[in-house]
C-alpha positions as a Markdown table, in Angstrom:
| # | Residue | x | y | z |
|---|---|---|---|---|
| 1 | Unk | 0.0 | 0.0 | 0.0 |
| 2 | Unk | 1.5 | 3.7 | -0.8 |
| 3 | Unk | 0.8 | 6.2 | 1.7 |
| 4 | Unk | 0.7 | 9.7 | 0.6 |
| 5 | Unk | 1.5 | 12.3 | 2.5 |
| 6 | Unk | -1.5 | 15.1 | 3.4 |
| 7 | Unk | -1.0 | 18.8 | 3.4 |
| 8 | Unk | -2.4 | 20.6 | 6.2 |
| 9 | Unk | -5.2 | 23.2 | 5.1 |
| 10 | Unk | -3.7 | 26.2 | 7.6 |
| 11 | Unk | -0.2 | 25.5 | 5.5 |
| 12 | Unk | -0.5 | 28.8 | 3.6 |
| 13 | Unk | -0.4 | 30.8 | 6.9 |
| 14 | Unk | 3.0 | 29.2 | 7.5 |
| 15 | Unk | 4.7 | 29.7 | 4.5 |
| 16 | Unk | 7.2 | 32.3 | 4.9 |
| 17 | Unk | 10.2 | 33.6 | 3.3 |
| 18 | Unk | 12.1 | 32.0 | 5.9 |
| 19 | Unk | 10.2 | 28.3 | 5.6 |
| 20 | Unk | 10.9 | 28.7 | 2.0 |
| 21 | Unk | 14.5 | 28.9 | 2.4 |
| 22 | Unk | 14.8 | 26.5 | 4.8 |
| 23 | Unk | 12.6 | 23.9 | 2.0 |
| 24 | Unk | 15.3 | 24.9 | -0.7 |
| 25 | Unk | 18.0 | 24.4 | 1.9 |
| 26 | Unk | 16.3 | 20.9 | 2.6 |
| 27 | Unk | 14.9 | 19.4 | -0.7 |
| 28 | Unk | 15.8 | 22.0 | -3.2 |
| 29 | Unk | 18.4 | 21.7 | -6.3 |
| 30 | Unk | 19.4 | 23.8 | -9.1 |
| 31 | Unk | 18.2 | 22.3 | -12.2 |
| 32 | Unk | 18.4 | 24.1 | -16.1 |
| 33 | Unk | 18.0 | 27.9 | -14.8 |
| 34 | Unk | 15.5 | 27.6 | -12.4 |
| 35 | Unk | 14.8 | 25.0 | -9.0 |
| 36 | Unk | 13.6 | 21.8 | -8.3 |
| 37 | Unk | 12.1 | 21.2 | -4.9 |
| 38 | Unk | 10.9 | 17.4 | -4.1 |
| 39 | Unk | 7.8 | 16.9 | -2.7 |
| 40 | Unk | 8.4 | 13.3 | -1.6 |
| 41 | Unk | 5.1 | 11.5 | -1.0 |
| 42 | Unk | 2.6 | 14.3 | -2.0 |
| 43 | Unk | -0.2 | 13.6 | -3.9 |
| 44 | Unk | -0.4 | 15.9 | -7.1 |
| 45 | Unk | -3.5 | 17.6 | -6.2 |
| 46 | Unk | -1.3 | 18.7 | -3.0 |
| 47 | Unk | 1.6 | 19.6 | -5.4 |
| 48 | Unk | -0.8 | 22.1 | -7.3 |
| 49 | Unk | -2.3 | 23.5 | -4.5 |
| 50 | Unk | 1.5 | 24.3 | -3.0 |
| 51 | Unk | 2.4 | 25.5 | -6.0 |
| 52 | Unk | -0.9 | 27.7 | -6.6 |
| 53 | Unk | 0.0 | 29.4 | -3.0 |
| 54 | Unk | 3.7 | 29.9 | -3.8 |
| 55 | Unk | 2.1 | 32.1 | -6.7 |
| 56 | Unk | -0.4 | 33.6 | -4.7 |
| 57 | Unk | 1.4 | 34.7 | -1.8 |
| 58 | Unk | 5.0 | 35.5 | -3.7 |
| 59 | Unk | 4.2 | 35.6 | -7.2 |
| 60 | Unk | 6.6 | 32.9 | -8.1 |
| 61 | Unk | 5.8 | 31.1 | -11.4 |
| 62 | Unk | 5.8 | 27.3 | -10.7 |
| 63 | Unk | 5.2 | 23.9 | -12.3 |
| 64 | Unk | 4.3 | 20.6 | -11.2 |
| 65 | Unk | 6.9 | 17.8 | -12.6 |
| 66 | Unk | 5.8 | 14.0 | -12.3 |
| 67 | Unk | 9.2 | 12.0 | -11.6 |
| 68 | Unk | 7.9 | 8.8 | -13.0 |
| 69 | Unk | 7.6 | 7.2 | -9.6 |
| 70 | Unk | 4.2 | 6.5 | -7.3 |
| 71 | Unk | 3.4 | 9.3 | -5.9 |
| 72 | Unk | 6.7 | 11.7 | -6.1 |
| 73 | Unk | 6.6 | 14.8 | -7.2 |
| 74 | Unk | 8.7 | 17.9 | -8.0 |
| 75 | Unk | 8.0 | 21.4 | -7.8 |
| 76 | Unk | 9.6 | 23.2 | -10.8 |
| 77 | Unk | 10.0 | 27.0 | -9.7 |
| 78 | Unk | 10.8 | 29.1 | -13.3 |
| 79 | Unk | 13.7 | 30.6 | -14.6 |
| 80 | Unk | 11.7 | 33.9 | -14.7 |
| 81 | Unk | 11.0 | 33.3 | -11.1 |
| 82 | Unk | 14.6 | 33.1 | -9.8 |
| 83 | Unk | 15.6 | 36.8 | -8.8 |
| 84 | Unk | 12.3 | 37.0 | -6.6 |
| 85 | Unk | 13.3 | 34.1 | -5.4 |
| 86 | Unk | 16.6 | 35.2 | -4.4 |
| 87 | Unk | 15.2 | 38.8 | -3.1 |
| 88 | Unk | 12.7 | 36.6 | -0.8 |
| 89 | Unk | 15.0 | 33.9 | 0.3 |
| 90 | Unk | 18.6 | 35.3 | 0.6 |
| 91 | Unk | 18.7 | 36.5 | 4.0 |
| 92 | Unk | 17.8 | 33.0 | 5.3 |
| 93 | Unk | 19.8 | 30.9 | 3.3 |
| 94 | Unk | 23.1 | 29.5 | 4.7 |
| 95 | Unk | 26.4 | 30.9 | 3.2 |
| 96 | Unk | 27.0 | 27.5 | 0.7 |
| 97 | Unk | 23.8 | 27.0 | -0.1 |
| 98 | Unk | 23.1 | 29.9 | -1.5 |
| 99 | Unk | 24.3 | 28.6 | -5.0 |
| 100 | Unk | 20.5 | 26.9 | -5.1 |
| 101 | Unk | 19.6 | 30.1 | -5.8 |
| 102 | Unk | 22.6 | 31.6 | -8.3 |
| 103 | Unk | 23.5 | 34.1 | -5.1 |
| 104 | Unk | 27.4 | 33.9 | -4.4 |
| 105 | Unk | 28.3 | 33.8 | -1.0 |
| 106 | Unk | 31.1 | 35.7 | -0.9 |
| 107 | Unk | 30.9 | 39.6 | -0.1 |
């Protein structure tokens, strides 16, 4: 039996810049010109709805990528997406990481 993994309905209240960053920090990887974050054991209706709030709360262009396996999904965020994703996730990102998100760490 596959179990899938439920997204909580309050979730959009808890999405932050800072939860973001910590996601891409956790599951995220640079992939083409824009990011990939997993979404390991979502359903796809889950998927969509994270990605509609990602675009509703930050504007950030998404797409939902099947991997070929039950029940695994990735979140696709856009090339055109990336520098509002640096403005709203730089400041939480750790120094090394920041290459997820085409921002070198060195000043």
């Amino acid at each position: 039996m596959v179990r899938s993994k439920k997204l909580p309905s309050w979730i959009e209240y808890f999405i932050s810049p800072a939860s973001l960053a910590t996601w891409i920090m956790d599951e995220g990887f640079r992939e083409s010109k824009g990011l990939t974050i997993r979404l390991f054991d979502f359903s796809k209706e889950d998927c969509t709805k994270l990605a509609l709030i990602l675009f509703k709360k930050f504007n950030l262009k998404t797409s939902v990528k099947d991997t070929n396996n039950i029940n695994q999904f990735n979140l696709f965020i856009e090339e055109d997406s990336m520098p509002l994703l640096n403005s709203l996730t730089k400041d939480y990102m750790i120094g090394h990481l920041l290459s997820k998100i085409h921002i070198s760490s060195k000043v």
